[in-house]
FIVEXTI-34949 format. One record per residue (C-alpha): residue number from 0; residue in one letter; x, z, y. Coordinates in steps of 0.5 Angstrom, whole numbers, plus 500, padded with zeros to 3 digits. Layout:
! FIVEXTI-34949
[NUM, 'A', [X, Z, Y]]
...
***
This chain:
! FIVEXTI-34949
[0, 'X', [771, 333, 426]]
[1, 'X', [771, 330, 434]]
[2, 'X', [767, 338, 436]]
[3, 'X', [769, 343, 439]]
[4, 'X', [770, 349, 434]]
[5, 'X', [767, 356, 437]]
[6, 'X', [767, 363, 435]]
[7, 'X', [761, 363, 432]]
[8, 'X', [764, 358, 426]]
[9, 'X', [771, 362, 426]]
[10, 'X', [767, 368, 424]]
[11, 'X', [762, 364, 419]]
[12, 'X', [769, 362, 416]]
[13, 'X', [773, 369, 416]]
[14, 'X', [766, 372, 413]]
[15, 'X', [765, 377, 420]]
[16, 'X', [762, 378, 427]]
[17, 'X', [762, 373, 432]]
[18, 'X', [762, 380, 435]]
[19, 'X', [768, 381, 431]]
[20, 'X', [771, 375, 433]]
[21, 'X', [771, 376, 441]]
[22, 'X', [775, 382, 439]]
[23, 'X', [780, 381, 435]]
[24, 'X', [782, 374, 440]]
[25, 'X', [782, 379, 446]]
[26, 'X', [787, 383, 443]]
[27, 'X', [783, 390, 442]]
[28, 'X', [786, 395, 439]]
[29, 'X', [779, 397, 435]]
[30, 'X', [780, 391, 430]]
[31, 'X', [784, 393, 424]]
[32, 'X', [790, 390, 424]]
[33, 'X', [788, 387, 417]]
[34, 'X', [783, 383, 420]]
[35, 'X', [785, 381, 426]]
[36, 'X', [790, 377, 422]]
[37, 'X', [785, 375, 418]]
[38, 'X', [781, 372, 424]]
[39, 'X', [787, 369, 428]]
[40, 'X', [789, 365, 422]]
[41, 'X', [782, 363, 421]]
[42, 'X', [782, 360, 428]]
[43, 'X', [789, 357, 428]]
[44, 'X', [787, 353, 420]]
[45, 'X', [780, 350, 424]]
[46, 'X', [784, 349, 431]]
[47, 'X', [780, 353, 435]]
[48, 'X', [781, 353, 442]]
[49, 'X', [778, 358, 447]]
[50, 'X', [773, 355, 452]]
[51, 'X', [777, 357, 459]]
[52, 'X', [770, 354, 462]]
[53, 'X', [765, 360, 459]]
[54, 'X', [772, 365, 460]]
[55, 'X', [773, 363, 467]]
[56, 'X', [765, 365, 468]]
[57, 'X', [766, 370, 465]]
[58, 'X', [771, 373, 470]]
[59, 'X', [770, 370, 475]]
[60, 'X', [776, 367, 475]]
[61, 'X', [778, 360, 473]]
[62, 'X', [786, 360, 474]]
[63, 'X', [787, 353, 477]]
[64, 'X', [790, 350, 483]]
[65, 'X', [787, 345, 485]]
[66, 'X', [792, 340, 489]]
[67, 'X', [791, 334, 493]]
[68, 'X', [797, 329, 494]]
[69, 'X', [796, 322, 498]]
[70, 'X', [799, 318, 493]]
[71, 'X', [803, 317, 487]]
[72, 'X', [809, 312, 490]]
[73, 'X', [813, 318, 494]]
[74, 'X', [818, 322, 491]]
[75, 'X', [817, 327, 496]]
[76, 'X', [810, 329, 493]]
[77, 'X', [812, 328, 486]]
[78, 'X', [818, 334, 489]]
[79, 'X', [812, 338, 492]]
[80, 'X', [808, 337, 485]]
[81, 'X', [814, 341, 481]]
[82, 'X', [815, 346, 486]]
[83, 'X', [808, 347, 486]]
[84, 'X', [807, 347, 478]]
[85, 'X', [813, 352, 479]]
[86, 'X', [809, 357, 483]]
[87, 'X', [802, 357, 479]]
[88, 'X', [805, 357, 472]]
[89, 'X', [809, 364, 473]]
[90, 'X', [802, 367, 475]]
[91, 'X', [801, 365, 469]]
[92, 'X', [795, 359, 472]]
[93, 'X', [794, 352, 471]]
[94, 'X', [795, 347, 477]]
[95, 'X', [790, 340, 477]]
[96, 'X', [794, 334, 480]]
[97, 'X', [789, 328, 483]]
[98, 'X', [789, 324, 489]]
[99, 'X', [787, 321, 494]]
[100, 'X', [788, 316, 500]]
[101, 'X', [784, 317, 506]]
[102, 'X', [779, 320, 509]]
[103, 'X', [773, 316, 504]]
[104, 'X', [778, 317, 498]]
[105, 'X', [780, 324, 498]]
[106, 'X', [773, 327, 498]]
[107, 'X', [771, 325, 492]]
[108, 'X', [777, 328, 488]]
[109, 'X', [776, 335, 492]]
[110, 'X', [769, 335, 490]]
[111, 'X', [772, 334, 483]]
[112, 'X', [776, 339, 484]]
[113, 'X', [771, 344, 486]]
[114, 'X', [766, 343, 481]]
[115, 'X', [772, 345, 476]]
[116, 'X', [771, 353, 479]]
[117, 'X', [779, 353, 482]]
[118, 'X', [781, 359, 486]]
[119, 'X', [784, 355, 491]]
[120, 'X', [787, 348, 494]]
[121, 'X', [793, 345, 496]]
[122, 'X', [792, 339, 500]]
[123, 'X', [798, 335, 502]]
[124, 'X', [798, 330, 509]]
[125, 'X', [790, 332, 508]]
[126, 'X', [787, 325, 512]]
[127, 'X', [780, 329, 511]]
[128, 'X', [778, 331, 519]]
[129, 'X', [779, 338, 522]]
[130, 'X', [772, 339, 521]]
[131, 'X', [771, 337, 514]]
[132, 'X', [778, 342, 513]]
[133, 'X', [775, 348, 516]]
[134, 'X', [768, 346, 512]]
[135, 'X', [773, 347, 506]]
[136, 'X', [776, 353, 508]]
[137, 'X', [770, 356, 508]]
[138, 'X', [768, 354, 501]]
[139, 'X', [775, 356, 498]]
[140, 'X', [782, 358, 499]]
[141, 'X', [786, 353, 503]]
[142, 'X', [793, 351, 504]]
[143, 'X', [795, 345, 508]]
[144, 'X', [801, 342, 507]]
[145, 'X', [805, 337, 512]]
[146, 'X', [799, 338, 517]]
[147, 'X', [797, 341, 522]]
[148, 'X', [793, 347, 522]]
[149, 'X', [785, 345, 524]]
[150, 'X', [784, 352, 524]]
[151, 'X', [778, 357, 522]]
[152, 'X', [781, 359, 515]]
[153, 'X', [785, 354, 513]]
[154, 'X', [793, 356, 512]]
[155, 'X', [798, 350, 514]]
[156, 'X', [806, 350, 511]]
[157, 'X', [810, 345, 515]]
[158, 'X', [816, 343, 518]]
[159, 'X', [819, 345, 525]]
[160, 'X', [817, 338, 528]]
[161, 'X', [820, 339, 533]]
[162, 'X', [826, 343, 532]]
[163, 'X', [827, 336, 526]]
[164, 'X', [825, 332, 532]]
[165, 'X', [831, 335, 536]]
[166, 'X', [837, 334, 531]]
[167, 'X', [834, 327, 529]]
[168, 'X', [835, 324, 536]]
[169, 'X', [841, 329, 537]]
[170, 'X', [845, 326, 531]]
[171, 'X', [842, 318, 533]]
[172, 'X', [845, 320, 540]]
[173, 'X', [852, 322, 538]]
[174, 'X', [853, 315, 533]]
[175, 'X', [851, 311, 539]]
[176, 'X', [844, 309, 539]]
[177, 'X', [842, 307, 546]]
[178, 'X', [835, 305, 545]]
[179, 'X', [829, 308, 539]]
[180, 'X', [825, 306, 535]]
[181, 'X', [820, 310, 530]]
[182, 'X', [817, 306, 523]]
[183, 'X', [811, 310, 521]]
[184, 'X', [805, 309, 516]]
[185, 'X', [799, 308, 519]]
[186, 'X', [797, 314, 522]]
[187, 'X', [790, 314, 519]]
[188, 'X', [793, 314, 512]]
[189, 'X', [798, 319, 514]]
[190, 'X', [796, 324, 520]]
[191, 'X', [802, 327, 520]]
[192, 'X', [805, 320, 523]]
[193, 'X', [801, 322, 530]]
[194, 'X', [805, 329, 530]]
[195, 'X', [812, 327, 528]]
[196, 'X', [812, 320, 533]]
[197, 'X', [809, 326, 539]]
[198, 'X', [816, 330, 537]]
[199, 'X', [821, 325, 536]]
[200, 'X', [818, 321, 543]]
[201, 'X', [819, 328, 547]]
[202, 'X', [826, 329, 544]]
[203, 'X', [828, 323, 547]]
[204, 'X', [825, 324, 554]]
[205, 'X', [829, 329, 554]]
[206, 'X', [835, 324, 553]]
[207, 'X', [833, 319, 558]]
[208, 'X', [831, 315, 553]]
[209, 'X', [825, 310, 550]]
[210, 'X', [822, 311, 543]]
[211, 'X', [819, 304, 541]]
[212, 'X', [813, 307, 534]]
[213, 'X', [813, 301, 529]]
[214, 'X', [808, 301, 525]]
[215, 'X', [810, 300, 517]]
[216, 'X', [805, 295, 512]]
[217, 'X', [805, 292, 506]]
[218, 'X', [808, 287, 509]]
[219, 'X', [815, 290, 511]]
[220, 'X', [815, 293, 517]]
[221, 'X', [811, 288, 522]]
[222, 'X', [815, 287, 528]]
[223, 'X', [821, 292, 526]]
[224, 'X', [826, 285, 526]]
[225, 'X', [823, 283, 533]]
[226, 'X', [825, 290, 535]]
[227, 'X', [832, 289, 533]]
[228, 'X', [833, 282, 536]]
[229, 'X', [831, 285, 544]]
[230, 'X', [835, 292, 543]]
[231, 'X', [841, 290, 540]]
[232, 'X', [842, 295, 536]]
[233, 'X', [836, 301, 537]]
[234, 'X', [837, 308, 533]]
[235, 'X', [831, 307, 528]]
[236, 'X', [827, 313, 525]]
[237, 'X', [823, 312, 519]]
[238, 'X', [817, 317, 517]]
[239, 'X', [819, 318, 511]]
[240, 'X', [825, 315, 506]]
[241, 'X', [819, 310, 503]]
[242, 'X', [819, 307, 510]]
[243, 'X', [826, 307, 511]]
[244, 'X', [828, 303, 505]]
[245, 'X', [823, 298, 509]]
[246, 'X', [828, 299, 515]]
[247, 'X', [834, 299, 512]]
[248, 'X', [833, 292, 508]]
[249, 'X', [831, 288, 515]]
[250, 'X', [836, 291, 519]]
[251, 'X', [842, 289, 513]]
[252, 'X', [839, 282, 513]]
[253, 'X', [838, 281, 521]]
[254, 'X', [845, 282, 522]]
[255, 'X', [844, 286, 528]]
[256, 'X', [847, 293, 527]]
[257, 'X', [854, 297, 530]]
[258, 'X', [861, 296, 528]]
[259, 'X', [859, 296, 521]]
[260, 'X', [853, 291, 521]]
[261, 'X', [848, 298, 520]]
[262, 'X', [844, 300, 525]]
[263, 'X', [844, 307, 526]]
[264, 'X', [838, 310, 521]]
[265, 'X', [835, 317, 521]]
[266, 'X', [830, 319, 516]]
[267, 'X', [825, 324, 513]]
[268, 'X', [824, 328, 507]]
[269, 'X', [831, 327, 504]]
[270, 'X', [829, 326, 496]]
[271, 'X', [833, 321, 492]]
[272, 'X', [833, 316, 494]]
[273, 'X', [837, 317, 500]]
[274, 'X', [842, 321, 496]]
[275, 'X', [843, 313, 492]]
[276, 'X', [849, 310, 494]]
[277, 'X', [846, 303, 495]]
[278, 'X', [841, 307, 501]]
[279, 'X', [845, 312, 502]]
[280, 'X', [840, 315, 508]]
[281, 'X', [841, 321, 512]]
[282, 'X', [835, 324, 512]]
[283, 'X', [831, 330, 514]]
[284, 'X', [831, 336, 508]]
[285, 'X', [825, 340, 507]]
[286, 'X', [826, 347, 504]]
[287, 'X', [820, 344, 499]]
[288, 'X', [821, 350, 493]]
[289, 'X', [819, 356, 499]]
[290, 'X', [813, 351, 502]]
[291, 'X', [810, 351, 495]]
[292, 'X', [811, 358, 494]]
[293, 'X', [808, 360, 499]]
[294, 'X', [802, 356, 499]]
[295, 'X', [801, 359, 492]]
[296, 'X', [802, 365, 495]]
[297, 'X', [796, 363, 501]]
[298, 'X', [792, 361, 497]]
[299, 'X', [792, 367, 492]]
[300, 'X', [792, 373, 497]]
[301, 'X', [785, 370, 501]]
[302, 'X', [782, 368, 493]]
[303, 'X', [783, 377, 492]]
[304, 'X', [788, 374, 486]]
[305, 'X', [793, 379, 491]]
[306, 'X', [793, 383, 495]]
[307, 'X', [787, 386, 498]]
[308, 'X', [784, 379, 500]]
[309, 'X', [782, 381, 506]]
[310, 'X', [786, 375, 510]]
[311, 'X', [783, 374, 517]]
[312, 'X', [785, 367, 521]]
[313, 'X', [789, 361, 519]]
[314, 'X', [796, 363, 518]]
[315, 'X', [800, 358, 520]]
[316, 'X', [808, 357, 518]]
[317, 'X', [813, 353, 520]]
[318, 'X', [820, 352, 516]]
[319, 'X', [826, 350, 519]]
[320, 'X', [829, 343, 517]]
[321, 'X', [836, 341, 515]]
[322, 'X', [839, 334, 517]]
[323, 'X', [842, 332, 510]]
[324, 'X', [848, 326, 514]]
[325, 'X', [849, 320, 510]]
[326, 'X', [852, 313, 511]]
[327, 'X', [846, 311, 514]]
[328, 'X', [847, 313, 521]]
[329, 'X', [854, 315, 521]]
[330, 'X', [857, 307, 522]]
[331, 'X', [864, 308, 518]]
[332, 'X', [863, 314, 514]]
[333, 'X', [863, 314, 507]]
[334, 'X', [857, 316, 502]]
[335, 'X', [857, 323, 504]]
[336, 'X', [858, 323, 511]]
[337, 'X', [860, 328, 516]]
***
């Protein structure tokens, strides 16, 4: 009780080799049936389980993924982990979730993960440097997802920033903001913030238009209320839904929205929580099944898992974003706006 059953002790109990034993758990057809079933329920009755450890040194493949994820308060990322999961288990491999937050943070588990021999990772909104991603890259295949690339050997999947910036402050626009306002997280827990903010400002200049950033705490968007007092009524884009759940509170309770009391409020990611009928948001949607899929993809072609495993460069893939419109930022319109 309490150790590890070995093939050593399923062969003592079966009364044959542990040579014999190996055999008949790998399936060679040179073990007589007879005693190849008598070894496998002699294995099952003690509960033995191979030891993926020594199978992986063996063949020099471990079968694991390993994934890096910000947090766990995100839905977003919870969508990303299934889809992954998804992906690594119809190659009959196992994904390892762990996370991190922040550069100091996420060392510690990436180090974790390797020690655990994965074929590869899957980092997700990385706050690790360029230079730390490039260092990683070298040691193991990796996909960055929602980031940009830093080069080297490093893949990125992420969204089109600035085709999503473009339908955002055009869909603002047309429900009558006249001035903007990004709420993201601070940018060094989540360096996407930097990118996204950049795009979104860009699109606005090309209408002629402000964009004020705000940036969201524990303390529930920090000047956002401010912001509303001196603009009136400001189209408000949120880094995420978690942030806009922020927004939306603040901007019901200044009273300073349009016709209908709401600000016009636009968001990312369009998990569940925009779709629930209290929030209600519209949001941006992010094809996460084809990102997951083709991080899997990545990481299996440079490990030599696929293909020929000669894969040069970065390969950096972006995707395009679909505006899921809502009552958030369509004053007047019902749940599923238009």
């Amino acid at each position: 009780m309490g150790q590890m059953v070995t093939q050593a002790d399923v062969a003592r109990a079966a009364g044959v080799s542990r040579g014999l034993v190996s055999l008949a758990l790998n399936g060679s057809p040179s073990v007589a049936s007879s005693t190849r079933e008598r070894i496998l329920a002699t294995a099952e009755q003690l509960g033995y389980r191979p030891n993926a450890t020594a199978a992986s040194l063996a063949s020099g493949r471990s079968g694991l993924i390993g994934l890096l994820l910000p947090d766990l308060r995100n839905p977003f990322f919870d969508f990303v982990a299934h889809a992954l999961q998804e992906a690594v288990a119809q190659r009959g491999m196992t994904l390892l979730v762990t996370v991190g937050a922040g550069a100091r943070a996420s060392r510690r588990p990436v180090d974790a993960l390797l020690a655990l021999r994965v074929e590869g990772l899957v980092l997700v909104s990385p706050a690790l440097s360029d230079e730390e991603l490039r260092g990683l890259g070298e040691a193991c295949p990796v996909c960055l997802i929602g980031r940009c690339g830093p080069g080297g050997r490093v893949d990125t999947i992420r969204l089109d920033e600035r085709a999503a910036a473009e339908a955002v402050i055009s869909h603002l626009v047309r429900a009558g903001a006249g001035r903007l306002v990004y709420v993201c997280p601070d940018p060094e827990e989540d360096p996407n913030a930097t990118e996204r903010g950049q795009a979104l400002a860009a699109a606005a200049r090309q209408r002629g238009l402000r964009l004020d950033t705000v940036v969201d705490d524990v303390s529930g968007v920090p000047g956002l209320r401010e912001q509303l007092v001196l603009a009136g009524a400001p189209g408000v884009v949120a880094h995420n839904d978690i942030v806009a759940l922020d927004a939306l509170s603040v901007i019901r309770s200044s009273g300073r929205g349009g016709p209908s009391g709401v600000a016009p409020l636009v968001s990312y990611d369009d998990t569940y929580l925009a779709s629930r009928e209290e929030f209600s948001l519209t949001s941006v949607e992010q094809p996460v099944g084809t990102m997951a899929r083709d991080a899997v993809r990545f990481v299996c072609e440079r490990s030599g898992r696929e293909g020929d495993g000669e894969v040069g460069g970065a390969r950096n893939v972006t995707v395009a974003p679909v505006l899921a419109v809502r009552r958030s930022s369509s004053p007047g319109a019902g749940p599923s706006g238009a």
